[in-house]
C-alpha positions in Angstrom: 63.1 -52.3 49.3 63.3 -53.0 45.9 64.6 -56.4 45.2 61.4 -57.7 46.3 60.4 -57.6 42.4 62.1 -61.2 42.0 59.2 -62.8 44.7 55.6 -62.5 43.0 55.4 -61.9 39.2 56.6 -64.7 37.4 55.1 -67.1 39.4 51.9 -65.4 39.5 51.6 -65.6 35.0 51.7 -69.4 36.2 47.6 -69.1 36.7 47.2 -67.5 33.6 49.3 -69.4 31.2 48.0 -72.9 32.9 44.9 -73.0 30.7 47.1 -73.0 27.4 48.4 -76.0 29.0 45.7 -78.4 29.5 46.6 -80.4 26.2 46.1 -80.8 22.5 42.8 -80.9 20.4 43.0 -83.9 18.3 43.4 -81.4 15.2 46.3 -80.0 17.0 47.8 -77.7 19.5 45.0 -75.1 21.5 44.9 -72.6 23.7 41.7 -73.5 24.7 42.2 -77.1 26.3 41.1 -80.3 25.2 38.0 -81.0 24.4 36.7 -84.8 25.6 34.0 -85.7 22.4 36.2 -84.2 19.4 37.4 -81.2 17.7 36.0 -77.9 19.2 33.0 -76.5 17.3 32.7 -72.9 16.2 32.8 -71.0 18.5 36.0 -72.4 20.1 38.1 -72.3 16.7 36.4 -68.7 16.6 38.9 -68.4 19.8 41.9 -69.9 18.4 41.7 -68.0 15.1 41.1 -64.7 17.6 44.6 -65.9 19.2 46.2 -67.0 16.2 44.6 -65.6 13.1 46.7 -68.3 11.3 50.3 -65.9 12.3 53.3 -68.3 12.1 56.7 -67.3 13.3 59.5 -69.2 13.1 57.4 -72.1 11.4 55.3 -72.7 14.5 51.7 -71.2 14.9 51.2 -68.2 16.7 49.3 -69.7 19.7 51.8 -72.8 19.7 54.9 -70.5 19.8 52.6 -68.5 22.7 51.9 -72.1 24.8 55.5 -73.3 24.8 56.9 -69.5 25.4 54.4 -69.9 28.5 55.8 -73.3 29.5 59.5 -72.2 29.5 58.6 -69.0 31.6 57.0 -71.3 34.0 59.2 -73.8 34.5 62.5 -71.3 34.6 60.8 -69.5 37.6 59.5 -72.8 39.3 63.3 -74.3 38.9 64.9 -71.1 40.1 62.4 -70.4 43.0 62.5 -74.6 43.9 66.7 -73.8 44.2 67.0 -71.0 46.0 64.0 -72.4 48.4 66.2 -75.3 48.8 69.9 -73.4 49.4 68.4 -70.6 51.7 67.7 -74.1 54.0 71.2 -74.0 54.7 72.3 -72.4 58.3 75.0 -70.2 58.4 76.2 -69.1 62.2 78.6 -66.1 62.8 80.2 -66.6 66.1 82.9 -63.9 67.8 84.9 -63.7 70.4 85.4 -60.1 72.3 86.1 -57.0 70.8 85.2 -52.9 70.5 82.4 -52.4 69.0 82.3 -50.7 65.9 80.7 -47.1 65.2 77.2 -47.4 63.7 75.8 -44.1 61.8 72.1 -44.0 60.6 71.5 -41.9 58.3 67.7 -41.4 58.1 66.6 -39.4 54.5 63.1 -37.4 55.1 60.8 -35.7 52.9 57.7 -34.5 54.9 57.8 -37.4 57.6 56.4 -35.3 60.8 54.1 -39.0 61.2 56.2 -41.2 61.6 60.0 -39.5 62.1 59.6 -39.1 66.1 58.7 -42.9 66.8 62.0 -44.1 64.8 64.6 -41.7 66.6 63.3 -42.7 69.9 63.4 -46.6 68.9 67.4 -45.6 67.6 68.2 -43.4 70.6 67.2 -46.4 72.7 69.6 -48.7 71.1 72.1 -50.6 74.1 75.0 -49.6 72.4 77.4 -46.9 73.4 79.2 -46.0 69.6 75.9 -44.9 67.5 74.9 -41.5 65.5 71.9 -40.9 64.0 72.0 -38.2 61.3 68.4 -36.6 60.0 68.7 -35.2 56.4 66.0 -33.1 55.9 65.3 -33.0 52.1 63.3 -29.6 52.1 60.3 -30.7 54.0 56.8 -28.6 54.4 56.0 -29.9 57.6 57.4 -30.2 61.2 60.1 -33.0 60.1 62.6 -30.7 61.1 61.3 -29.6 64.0 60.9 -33.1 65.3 64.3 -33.6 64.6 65.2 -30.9 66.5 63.9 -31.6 69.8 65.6 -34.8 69.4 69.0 -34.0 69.3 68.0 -31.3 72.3 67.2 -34.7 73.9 70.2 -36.6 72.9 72.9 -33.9 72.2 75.5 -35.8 70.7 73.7 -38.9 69.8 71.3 -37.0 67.2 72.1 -34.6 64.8 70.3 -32.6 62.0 71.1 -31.6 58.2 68.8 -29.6 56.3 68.8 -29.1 52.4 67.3 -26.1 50.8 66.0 -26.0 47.4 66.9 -25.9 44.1 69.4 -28.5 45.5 66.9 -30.6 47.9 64.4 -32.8 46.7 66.9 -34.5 43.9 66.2 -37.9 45.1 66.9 -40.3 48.1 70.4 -41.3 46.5 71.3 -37.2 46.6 70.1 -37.1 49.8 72.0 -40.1 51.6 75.3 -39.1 49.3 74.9 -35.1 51.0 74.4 -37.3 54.6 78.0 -38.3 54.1 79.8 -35.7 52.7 77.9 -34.1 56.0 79.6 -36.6 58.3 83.1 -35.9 56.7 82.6 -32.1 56.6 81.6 -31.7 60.3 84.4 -34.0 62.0 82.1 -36.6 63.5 83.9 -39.3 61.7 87.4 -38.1 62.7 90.1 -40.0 63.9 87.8 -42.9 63.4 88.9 -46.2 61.3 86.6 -46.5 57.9 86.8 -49.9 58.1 85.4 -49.8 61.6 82.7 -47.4 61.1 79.2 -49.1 59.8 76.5 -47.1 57.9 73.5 -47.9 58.1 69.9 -46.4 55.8 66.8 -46.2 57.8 63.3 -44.7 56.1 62.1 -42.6 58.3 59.1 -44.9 59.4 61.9 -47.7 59.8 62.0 -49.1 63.5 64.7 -51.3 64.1 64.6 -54.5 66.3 66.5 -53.5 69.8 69.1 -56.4 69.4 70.2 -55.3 65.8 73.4 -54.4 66.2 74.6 -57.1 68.2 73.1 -59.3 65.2 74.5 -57.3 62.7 78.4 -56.6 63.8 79.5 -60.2 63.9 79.1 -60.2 59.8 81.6 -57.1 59.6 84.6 -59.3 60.9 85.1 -60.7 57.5 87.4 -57.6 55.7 85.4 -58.8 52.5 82.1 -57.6 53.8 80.7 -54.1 52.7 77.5 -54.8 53.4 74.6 -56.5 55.1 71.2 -56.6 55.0 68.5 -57.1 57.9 65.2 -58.4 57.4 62.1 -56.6 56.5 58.6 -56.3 58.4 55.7 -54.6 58.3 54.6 -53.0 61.7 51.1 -52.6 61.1 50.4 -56.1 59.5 47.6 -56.3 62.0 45.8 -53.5 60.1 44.2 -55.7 57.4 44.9 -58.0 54.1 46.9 -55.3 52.2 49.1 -54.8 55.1 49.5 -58.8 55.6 50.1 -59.6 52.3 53.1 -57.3 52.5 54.2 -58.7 55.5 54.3 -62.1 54.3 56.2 -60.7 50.6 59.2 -59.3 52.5 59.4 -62.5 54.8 59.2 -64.5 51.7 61.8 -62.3 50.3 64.0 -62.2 53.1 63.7 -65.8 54.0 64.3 -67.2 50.4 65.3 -65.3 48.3 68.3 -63.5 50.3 69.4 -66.4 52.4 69.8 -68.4 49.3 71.9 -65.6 48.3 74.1 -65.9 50.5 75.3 -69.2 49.1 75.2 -67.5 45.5 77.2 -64.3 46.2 74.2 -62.3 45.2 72.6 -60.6 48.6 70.8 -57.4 47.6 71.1 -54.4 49.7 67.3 -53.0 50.5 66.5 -49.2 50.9 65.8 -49.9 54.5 67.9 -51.5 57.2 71.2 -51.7 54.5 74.3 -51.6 56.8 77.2 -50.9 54.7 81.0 -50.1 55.8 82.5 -46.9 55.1 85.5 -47.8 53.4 83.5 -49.7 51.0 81.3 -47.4 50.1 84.7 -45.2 49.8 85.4 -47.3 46.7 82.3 -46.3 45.1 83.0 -42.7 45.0 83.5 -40.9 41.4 86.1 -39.0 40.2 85.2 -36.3 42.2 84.3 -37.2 45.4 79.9 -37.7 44.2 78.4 -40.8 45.1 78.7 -43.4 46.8 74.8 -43.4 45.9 73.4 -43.4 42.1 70.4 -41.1 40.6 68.6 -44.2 40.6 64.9 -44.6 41.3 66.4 -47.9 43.3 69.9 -46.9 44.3 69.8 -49.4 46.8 69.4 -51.8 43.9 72.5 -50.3 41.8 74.4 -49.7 45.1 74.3 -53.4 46.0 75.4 -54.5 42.8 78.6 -52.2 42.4 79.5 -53.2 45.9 79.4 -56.9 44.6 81.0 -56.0 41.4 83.7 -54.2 43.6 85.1 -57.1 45.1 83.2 -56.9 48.6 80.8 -59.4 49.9 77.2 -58.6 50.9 75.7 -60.4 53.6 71.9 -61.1 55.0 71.5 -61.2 58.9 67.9 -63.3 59.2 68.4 -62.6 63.3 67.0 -59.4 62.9 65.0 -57.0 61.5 63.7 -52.9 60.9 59.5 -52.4 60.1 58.0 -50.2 57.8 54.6 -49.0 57.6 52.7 -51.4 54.9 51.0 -49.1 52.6 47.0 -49.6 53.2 45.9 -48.4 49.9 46.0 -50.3 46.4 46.8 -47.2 44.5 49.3 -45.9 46.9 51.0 -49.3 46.7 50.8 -49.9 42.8 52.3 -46.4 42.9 55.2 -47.3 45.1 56.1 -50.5 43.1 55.5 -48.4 39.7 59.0 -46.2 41.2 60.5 -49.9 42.1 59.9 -51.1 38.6 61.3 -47.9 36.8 64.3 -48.4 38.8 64.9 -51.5 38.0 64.5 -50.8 34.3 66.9 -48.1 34.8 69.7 -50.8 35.9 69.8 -52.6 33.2 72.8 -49.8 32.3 74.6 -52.1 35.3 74.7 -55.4 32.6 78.0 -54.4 31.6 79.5 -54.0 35.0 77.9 -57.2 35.8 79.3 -59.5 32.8 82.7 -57.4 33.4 83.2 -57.8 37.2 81.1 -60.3 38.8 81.7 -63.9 39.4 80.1 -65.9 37.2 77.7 -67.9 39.6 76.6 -64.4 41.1 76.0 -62.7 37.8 74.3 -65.1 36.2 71.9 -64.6 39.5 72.2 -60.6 38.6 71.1 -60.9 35.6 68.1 -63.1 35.6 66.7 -60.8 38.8 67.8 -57.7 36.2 65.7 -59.4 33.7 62.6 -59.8 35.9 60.9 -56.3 34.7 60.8 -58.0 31.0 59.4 -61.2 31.8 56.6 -59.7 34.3 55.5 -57.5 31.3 55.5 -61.0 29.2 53.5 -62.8 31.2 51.3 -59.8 32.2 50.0 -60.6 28.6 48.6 -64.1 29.1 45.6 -62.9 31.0 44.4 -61.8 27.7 44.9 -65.2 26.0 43.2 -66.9 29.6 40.1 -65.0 29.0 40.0 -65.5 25.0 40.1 -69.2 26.1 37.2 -69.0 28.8 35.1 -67.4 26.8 35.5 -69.9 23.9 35.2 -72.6 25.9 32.2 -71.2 26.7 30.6 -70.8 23.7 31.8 -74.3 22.7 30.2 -75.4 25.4 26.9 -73.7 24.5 26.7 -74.5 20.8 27.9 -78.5 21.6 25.1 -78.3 24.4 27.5 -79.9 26.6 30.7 -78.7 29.1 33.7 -78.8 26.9 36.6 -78.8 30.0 38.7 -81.5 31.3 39.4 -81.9 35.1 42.8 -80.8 33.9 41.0 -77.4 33.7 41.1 -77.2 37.3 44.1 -79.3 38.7 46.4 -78.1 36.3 46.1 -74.9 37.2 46.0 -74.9 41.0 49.2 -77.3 40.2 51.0 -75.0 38.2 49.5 -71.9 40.4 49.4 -72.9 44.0 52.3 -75.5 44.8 54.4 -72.3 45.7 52.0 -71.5 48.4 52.2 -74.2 50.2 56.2 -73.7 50.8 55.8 -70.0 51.2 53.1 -70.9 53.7 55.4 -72.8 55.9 58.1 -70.6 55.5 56.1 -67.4 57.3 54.4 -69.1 59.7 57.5 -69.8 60.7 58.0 -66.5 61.1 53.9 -65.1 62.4 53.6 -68.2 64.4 50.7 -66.6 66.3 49.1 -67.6 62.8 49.5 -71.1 62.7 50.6 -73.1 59.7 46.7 -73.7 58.0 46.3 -69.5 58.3 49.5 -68.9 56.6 48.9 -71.6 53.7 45.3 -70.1 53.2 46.8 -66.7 53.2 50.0 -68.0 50.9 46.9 -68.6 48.1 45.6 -64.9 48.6 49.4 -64.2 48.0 49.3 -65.4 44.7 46.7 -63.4 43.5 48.4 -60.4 45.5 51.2 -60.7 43.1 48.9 -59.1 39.9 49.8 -55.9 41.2 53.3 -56.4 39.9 51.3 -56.4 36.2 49.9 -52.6 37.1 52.9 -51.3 38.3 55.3 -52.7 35.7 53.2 -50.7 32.9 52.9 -47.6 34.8 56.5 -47.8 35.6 57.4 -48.7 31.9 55.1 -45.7 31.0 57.0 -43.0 33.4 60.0 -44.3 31.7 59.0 -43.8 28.3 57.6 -40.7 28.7 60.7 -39.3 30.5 59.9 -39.1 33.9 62.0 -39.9 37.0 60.5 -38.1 40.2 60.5 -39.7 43.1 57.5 -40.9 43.8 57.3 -40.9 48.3 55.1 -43.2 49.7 53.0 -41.1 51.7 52.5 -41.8 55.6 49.5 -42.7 57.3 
């Protein structure tokens, strides 16, 4: 799930810039705040000539141009997270009348996922619906995923089937492996005689277990022709198992909730690399030349696969009725790891821009594009934690020289303003969801959340670093 980028960083430079904020000295502009009794005293202009160094671009000081840079970050993310809070209110309801249901394939791409590979066959096997497939491509694994795969389709003959990939051509990425699943499906006859338009793929991780009712949520959006694709909601299934884990839980919810639904309206909807449901015949159009594809090289080729499904004329869709969970990753490291791979993939689709300004509607691009922009602005504002602790620390040796505290209240309200307001929305929203929690949990957790979204700052370097240096592995999340 990559499109979760757009739900944390900008928001979260909102506590860092909110000290360059607080107000003018009366000499002029500071990124240390204003001081109540006069002009800072040494040790503060110390700070402002650490941050400035008398610089000017443009005509404006270096700190000034810095403090309303800041601003217009902040306030483009509040307005743009305040409107799409605001349209995903709206209710959309699919009703049907009766008709055959459609065939759903899952394709289910595994590299060394003996932990957790067993537990989502049984949960897709157990399905009520008659027309399903589940199809296990086994990217050259080291452990017992093929094995487990095995005894499965002993168990359901018919219903389960296997694909293994040998090296040099496994282990290419999760896009080579899902576009091998399908030439599979074409090559062996399971798909004959069968409608494209009728037949639904759908991507599951290997640790994805998908809600019971899914497909009767699902299959009402694939009525319209124009849909290609829909997405389900994400969870986390072990959200119990501490902060990390919850935190997670609440980012996809937040995600899915917001972010998505409101995309509906825009024309926008994302596909994620877990619980995407896509029709055949669309993803048809995405094949090259010769027959590769329909999935990228991409880090995120769920990412790039959503957008040239919108840039190809179909609709995407986001079904908030239902839902696959993922194992939350319970280590910092791991996770910063896992985000660093989102990241690079999102820097690697900027080479989609084009497509984007070419094909796309305008109200949807112009959503494309600012989420495509997202990995520049995070590593912008990952950069005013620097000038935050410049202007503590001169603040604080203002303080000390003038033998008196040199901050304003505003030091405190604005930033909780500027930092926290989204909490209290986000709260709401996934206690909606966790309602065991109880509204004053989730809006106590929602501030936790804010700080969560630093890890964005880690990973964006890393990823910018991998990039730079030339390197495009897939980085797995491992199982627990």
């Amino acid at each position: 799930m990559t499109d979760a980028l757009s739900t944390v960083p900008l928001w979260a430079g909102r506590l860092t810039a909110a000290p360059l904020t607080t107000g003018p000295l009366p000499a002029g502009p500071s990124s240390a705040g204003p001081s109540p009794a006069g002009p800072f005293p040494a040790g503060a202009l110390m700070t402002r000539a650490l941050v400035a160094d008398g610089i000017r671009i443009g005509g404006l000081p270096l700190d000034e141009l810095l403090l309303w840079s800041s601003i217009a970050i902040i306030v483009m993310a509040g307005c743009y997270n305040t409107a799409l809070f605001l349209i995903s209110r709206r209710r959309f309801r699919r009703s049907r009348g009766p008709r055959e249901q459609r065939f759903y394939v899952f394709l289910l791409a595994c590299l060394n996922e003996e932990k957790v590979l067993a537990e989502s066959l049984a949960r897709i096997t157990a399905l009520p619906a008659r027309n399903t497939l589940a199809l296990v491509i086994d990217d050259a694994s080291d452990d017992r995923t093929a094995d487990i795969a095995r005894t499965a389709c002993a168990a359901h003959p018919g219903k389960v089937h296997l694909l293994r990939r040998q090296l040099p051509n496994a282990r290419k990425g999760k896009g080579a492996a899902l576009n091998a699943g399908i030439a599979y499906l074409r090559s062996s006859g399971l798909l004959d005689g069968r409608d494209p338009r009728d037949v639904i793929v759908c991507v599951v991780d290997a640790d994805g277990r998908l809600d019971q009712h899914v497909i009767q949520a699902v299959d009402p959006y694939f009525d319209d022709p124009r849909t290609g694709g829909t997405q389900i909601g994400v969870r986390m299934y072990n959200r119990n198992k501490g902060l990390l884990a919850r935190l997670q839980d609440m980012e996809f919810v937040i995600y899915g909730d917001i972010f998505q639904s409101a995309r509906r309206s825009i024309g926008s909807v994302g596909m994620g690399g877990n619980g995407q449901f896509m029709r055949l015949a669309a993803l048809d159009t995405l094949l090259g030349p010769d027959g590769s594809g329909p999935w990228s090289d991409s880090l995120t080729e769920d990412l790039d696969l959503g957008v040239r499904l919108i840039a190809g004329g179909w609709t995407n869709q986001h079904c908030t009725s239902a839902a696959v969970s993922q194992q939350a990753v319970l280590d910092v490291r791991r996770l910063v790891r896992q985000r660093s791979r989102w990241f690079q993939g999102h820097l690697q689709s900027a080479g989609l821009v084009p497509l984007i300004v070419k094909e796309v509607p305008t109200r949807a691009a112009v959503d494309l594009l600012y989420h495509l922009s997202s990995p520049v602005l995070i590593l912008l504002t990952s950069l005013l934690p620097v000038s935050f602790l410049v202007a503590v620390v001169g603040t604080v040796i203002g303080s000390v020289e003038a033998g008196r505290p040199l901050i304003s209240p505003m030091w405190v309200l604005g930033p909780y303003v500027l930092s926290f307001t989204a909490a209290y929305v986000y709260g709401w929203v996934y206690s909606r969801r966790e309602q065991g929690l109880g509204l004053v949990r989730a809006v106590l957790l929602s501030h936790v959340f804010i700080f969560y979204g630093y890890i964005w700052f880690a990973a964006g370097w890393w990823g910018l670093w991998r990039m730079l240096t030339g390197k495009r592995t897939w980085l797995k999340t491992a199982r627990t």
